[in-house]
N, C-alpha and C positions, 0 to 999 in steps of 0.2 A: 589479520582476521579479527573479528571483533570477539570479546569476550562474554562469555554464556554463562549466568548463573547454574549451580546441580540442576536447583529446580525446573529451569525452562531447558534444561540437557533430559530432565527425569519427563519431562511431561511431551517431550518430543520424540523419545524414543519407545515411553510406554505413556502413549495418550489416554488419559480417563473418557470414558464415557463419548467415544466415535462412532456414530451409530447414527440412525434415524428412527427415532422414539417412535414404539408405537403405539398408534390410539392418541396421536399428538394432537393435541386443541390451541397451540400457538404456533407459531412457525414465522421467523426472522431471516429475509435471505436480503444480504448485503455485498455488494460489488458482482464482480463477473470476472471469469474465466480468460474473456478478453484482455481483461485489466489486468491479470495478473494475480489477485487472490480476490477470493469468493469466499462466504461463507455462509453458510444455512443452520440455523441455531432450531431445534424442536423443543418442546417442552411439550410435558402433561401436567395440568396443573389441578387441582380437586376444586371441581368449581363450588364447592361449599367454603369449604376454608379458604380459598386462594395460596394454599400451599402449593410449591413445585415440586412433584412428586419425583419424578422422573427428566433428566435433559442430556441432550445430546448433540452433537456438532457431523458436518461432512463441510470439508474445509481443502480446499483448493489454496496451498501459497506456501511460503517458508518454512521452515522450523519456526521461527518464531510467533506465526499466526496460528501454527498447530500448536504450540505450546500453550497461547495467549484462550484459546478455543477450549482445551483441556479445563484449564484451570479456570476458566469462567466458570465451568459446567460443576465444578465441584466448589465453587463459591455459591451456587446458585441453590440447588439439589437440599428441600430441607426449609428454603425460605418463602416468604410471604412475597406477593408481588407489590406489597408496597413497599418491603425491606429490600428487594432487588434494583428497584429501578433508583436506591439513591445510592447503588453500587458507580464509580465513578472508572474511568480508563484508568487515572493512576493506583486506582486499587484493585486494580488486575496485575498491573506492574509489581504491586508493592507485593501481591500473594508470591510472585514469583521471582522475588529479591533482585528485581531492578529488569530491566530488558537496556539493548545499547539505544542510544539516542534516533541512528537511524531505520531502526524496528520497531519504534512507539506507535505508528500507524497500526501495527497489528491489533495492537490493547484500545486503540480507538474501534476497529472493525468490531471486536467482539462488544463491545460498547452500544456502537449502532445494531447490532443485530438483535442485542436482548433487548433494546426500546423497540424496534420492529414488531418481535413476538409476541412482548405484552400490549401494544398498540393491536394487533389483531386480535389478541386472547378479549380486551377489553370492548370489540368491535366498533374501535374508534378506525375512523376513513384515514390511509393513511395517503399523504400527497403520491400524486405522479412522479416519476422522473423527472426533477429539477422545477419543479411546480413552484418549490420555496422558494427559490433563488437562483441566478442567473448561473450558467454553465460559465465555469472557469476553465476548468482541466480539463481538455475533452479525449487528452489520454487516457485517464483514468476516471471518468465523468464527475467530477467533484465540482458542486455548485457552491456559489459564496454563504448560503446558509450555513452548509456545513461546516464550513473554515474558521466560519463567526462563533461556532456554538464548539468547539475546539480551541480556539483563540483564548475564548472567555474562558473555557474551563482549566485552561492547563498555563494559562498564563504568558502564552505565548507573544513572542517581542519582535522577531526576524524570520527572514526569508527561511533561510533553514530550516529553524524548526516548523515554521508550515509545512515544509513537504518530509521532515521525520514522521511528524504525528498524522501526516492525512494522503501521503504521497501526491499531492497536486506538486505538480512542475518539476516532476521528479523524473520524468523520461524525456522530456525536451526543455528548453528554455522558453516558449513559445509564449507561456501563461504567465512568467515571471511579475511581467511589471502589470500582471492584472492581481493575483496576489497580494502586490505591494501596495496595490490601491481601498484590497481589504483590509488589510494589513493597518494603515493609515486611517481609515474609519475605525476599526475596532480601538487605536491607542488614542488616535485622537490628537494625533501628528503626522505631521511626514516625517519619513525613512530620513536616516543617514544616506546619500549615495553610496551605494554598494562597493565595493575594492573587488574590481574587474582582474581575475587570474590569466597573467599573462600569456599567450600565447606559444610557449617553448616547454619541449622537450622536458619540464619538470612536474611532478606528483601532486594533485591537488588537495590541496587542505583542507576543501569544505565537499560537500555535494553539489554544492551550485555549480565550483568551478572545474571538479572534473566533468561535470555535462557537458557545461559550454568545452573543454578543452577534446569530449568526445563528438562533440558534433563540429566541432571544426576539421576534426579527423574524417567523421563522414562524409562533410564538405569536398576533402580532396577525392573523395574515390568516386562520388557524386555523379559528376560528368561521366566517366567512364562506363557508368552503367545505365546512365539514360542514353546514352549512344546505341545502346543493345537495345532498350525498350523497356528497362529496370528503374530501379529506385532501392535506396533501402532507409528506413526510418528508426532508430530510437525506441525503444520500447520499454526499458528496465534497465536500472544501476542498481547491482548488489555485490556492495563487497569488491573483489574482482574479480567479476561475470556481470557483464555488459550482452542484454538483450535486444534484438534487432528484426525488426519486419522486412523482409523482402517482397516486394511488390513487383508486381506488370509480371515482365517477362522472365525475371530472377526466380520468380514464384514457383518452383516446381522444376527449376531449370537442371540439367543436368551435372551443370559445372557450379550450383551453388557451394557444393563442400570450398571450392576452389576460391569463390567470391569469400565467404566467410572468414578464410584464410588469411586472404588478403585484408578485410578490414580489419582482421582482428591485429596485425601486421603494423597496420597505422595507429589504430588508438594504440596500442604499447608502444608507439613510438614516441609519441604524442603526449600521452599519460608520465611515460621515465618508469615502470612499472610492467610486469606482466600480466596480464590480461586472457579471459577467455570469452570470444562471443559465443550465442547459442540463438539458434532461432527461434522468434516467438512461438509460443506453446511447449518448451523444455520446460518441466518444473522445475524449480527453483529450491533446494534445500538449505541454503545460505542460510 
C-alpha cells in the first residue's frame, strides 16, 4: 500500500469545504465520472475586489483527489485571483506533505479545475473538448495540450510519470507510444527504448509494466468471452484493485460475479501478487 501523509489521511477523512457554494459566480468542472475521477470546483468571488470569498469541491475519485480537493479549497479561500492562479499542482502537493508518485494526477485535476473557474469567472471563452490538441488518451480523454502543459511544469522526463501526473495510458497501453512522441517533442529527444517487463508470473515494478502484464492476462480470458458475445476492457490500476469494463453480453450478465472471479483469478496469477477486480463505476478509496 502506498503511504499517506496526516494531512492528506486528515483532509480525506474530514474534508474542508465539500459542498456547492452558493450564489457561485465561477465554477470549474474537470474530467468525468466515466474516467474515473471528476471534479467540480465553485467559488464566490467579490467582484469588486477579486477576492475568493467562499469555495467548495463535489469530487468523484480516490482519497487522494478528495484530499488534493480539500486542500485547494483552503489554499484558495481568502486570496485574490491573481494570487491563485500562480497556485501550481506541486503546491497542493507541498500544502499536503507530499502525495505518492502515482496520485500526482489528483493535485494536477485540482489544478485544472481552479484555471476553469477563474477562466469563466473572467468570462474568457474556454476551448471545447480537445479543441487545444489532439486526443491522446481516449480512456481518460487527455489531449496532447494538456500532457505539454504538465510536462513543462512539473519537469517531467518518462512514460511513467506521464500517467502519475495526468493518468493518460494509465488503463491500457494503447496510447503509450503516442505519449512518448509528446514526450519526445516536449525534451527535445527521443526516448530511451523502454525495458519491456517480462511476461511471467512476477510483480511489476513500474505502472507501465503491471498494465502490459494485466492486459496480457485479459488476453487469455478474451476469447472465452467473445465466444458468449462479451468482452471485458481495462479501466483503472490502483494499488491492488484493477478496474474493469464489461461489455456486449457480460454487461448485466447474470454470471458476471463468476466472470469477475475469474479474471481476477488470472491477473493474480499473472501479476505474483493478490489482486482485487471491481467493475467500472465502484468507487475507488485507494
Amino acid at each position: 500500500m502506498w503511504n499517506y501523509s496526516e494531512k492528506v489521511k486528515q483532509h480525506f477523512f474530514q474534508p474542508k469545504n465539500a459542498k456547492a457554494v452558493d450564489h457561485a459566480n465561477a465554477i470549474g468542472d474537470v474530467g468525468s465520472i466515466s474516467c474515473g475521477d471528476a471534479l467540480r470546483l465553485s467559488l464566490k468571488v467579490n467582484p469588486d475586489s477579486d477576492v475568493i470569498e467562499d469555495a467548495g469541491f463535489q469530487t468523484f475519485g480516490c482519497g487522494s483527489a478528495i484530499a488534493s480537493s480539500s486542500a485547494l479549497t483552503e489554499m484558495i479561500i481568502g486570496q485574490t485571483i491573481d494570487q491563485v492562479m500562480r497556485i501550481s499542482n506541486q503546491d497542493i502537493v507541498d500544502f499536503l506533505d507530499g502525495l505518492p508518485p502515482e496520485k500526482m494526477h489528483c493535485s494536477v485535476m485540482g489544478m485544472e479545475a481552479l484555471h476553469a473557474a477563474v477562466a469563466q469567472y473572467r468570462g474568457e471563452e474556454v476551448a471545447e473538448e480537445h479543441e487545444e490538441g489532439e486526443l491522446i488518451c481516449k480512456c481518460f480523454a487527455i489531449d496532447d495540450a494538456l500532457i505539454k502543459r504538465v510536462v513543462s511544469q512539473n519537469n517531467l522526463e518518462t512514460l511513467d510519470e506521464v500517467i502519475n501526473y495526468t493518468k493518460a495510458g494509465g488503463a491500457c497501453a494503447a496510447c503509450h507510444e503516442k505519449i512518448e512522441w509528446v514526450l519526445e517533442e516536449c525534451l527535445g529527444t527521443p526516448l530511451a527504448d523502454p525495458i519491456v517487463t517480462p511476461a511471467s508470473p512476477s510483480k511489476a515494478n513500474t505502472i507501465v509494466g503491471k498494465i502490459r502484464l494485466i492486459e496480457q492476462a485479459l488476453e487469455q480470458v478474451r476469447p472465452q468471452l467473445q465466444a458468449d458475445g462479451g468482452d471485458v476492457q481495462l479501466s483503472d490500476v490502483e494499488d491492488d484493485m484493477v478496474f474493469v469494463s464489461l461489455t456486449g453480453a457480460c454487461n448485466g450478465c447474470g454470471l458476471s460475479g463468476a466472470t469477475l472471479a475469474m479474471i481476477e483469478q488470472k491477473i493474480s496469477a499473472v501479476l505474483g501478487e493478490t489482486i482485487t477486480v471491481y467493475p467500472t463505476g465502484a468507487a475507488s478509496l485507494a
